[in-house]
C-alpha distance (Angstrom), angle and dihedral (degrees) to the residues before:
residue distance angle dihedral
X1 . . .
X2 3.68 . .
X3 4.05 127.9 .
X4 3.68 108.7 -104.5
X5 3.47 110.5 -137.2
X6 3.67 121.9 -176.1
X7 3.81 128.0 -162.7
X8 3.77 135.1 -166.1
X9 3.65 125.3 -146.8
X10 3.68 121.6 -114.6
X11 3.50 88.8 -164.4
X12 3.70 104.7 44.7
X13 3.65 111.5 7.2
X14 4.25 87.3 -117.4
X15 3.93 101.9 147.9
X16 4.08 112.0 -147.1
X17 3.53 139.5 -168.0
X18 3.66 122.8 -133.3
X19 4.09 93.8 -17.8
X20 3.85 129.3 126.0
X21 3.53 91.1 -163.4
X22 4.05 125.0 46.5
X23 3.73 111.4 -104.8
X24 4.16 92.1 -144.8
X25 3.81 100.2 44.0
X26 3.96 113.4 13.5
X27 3.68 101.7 -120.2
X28 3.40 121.7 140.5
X29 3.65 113.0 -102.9
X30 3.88 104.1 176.8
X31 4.03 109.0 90.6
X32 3.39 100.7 -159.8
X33 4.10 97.9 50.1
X34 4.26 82.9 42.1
X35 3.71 85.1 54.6
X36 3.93 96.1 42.4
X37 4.10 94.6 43.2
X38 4.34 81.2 54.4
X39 3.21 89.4 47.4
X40 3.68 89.4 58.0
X41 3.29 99.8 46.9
X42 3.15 88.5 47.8
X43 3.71 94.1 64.2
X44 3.70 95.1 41.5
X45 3.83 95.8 57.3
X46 4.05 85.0 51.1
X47 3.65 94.4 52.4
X48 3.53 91.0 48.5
X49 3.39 91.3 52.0
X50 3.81 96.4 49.8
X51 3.47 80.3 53.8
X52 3.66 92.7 54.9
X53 3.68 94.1 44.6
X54 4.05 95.7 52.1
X55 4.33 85.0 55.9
X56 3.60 91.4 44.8
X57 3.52 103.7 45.5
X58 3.97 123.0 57.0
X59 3.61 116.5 161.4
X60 4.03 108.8 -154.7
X61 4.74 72.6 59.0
X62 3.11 96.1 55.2
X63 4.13 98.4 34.7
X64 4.01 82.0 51.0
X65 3.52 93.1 44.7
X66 4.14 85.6 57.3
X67 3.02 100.0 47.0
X68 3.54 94.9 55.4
X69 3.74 88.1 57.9
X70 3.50 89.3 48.6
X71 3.59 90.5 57.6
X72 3.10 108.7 39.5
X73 4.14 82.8 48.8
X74 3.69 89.2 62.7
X75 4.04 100.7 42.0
X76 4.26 80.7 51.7
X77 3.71 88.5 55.0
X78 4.00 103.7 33.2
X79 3.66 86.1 50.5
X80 3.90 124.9 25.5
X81 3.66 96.0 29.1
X82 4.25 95.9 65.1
X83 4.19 87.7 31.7
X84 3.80 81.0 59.4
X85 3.57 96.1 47.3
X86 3.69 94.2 43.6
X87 3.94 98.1 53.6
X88 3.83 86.7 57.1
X89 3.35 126.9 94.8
């Protein structure tokens, strides 16, 4: 014969035999397969993401994109900065 396990409800107080899900309210009542469905989830939100990183991110962008500031950084300097200094008195 069969284990008989019974579970309470954290959400409604409904106790239930042999169920991983409460028969009055639908909540899962089984901690290990609440655990191992998060766990999943888990893992499919960080694949997804990875996924979203690996669009997002391209290094010879964002290199470019530094550069740029770089440049234009030094052009600001190398050329405002002494046309400033040499229209003051």
């Amino acid at each position: 014969m069969a284990n008989k396990t019974y579970r309470t409800c954290q959400n409604c107080g409904t106790v239930n035999l042999n169920r991983d899900y409460c028969k009055n309210c639908g909540e899962i009542i089984n901690i290990n397969l609440k655990r191992k469905l998060e766990r999943e989830q888990k893992a499919k939100e960080k694949t997804a993401s990875e996924k979203v990183k690996k669009k997002i991110k391209s290094p010879s962008y964002l290199n470019t994109q530094r550069n740029m500031k770089m440049y234009l950084h030094t052009i600001l300097h190398v050329s405002f900065i002494p046309f400033v200094s040499w229209c003051s008195p």
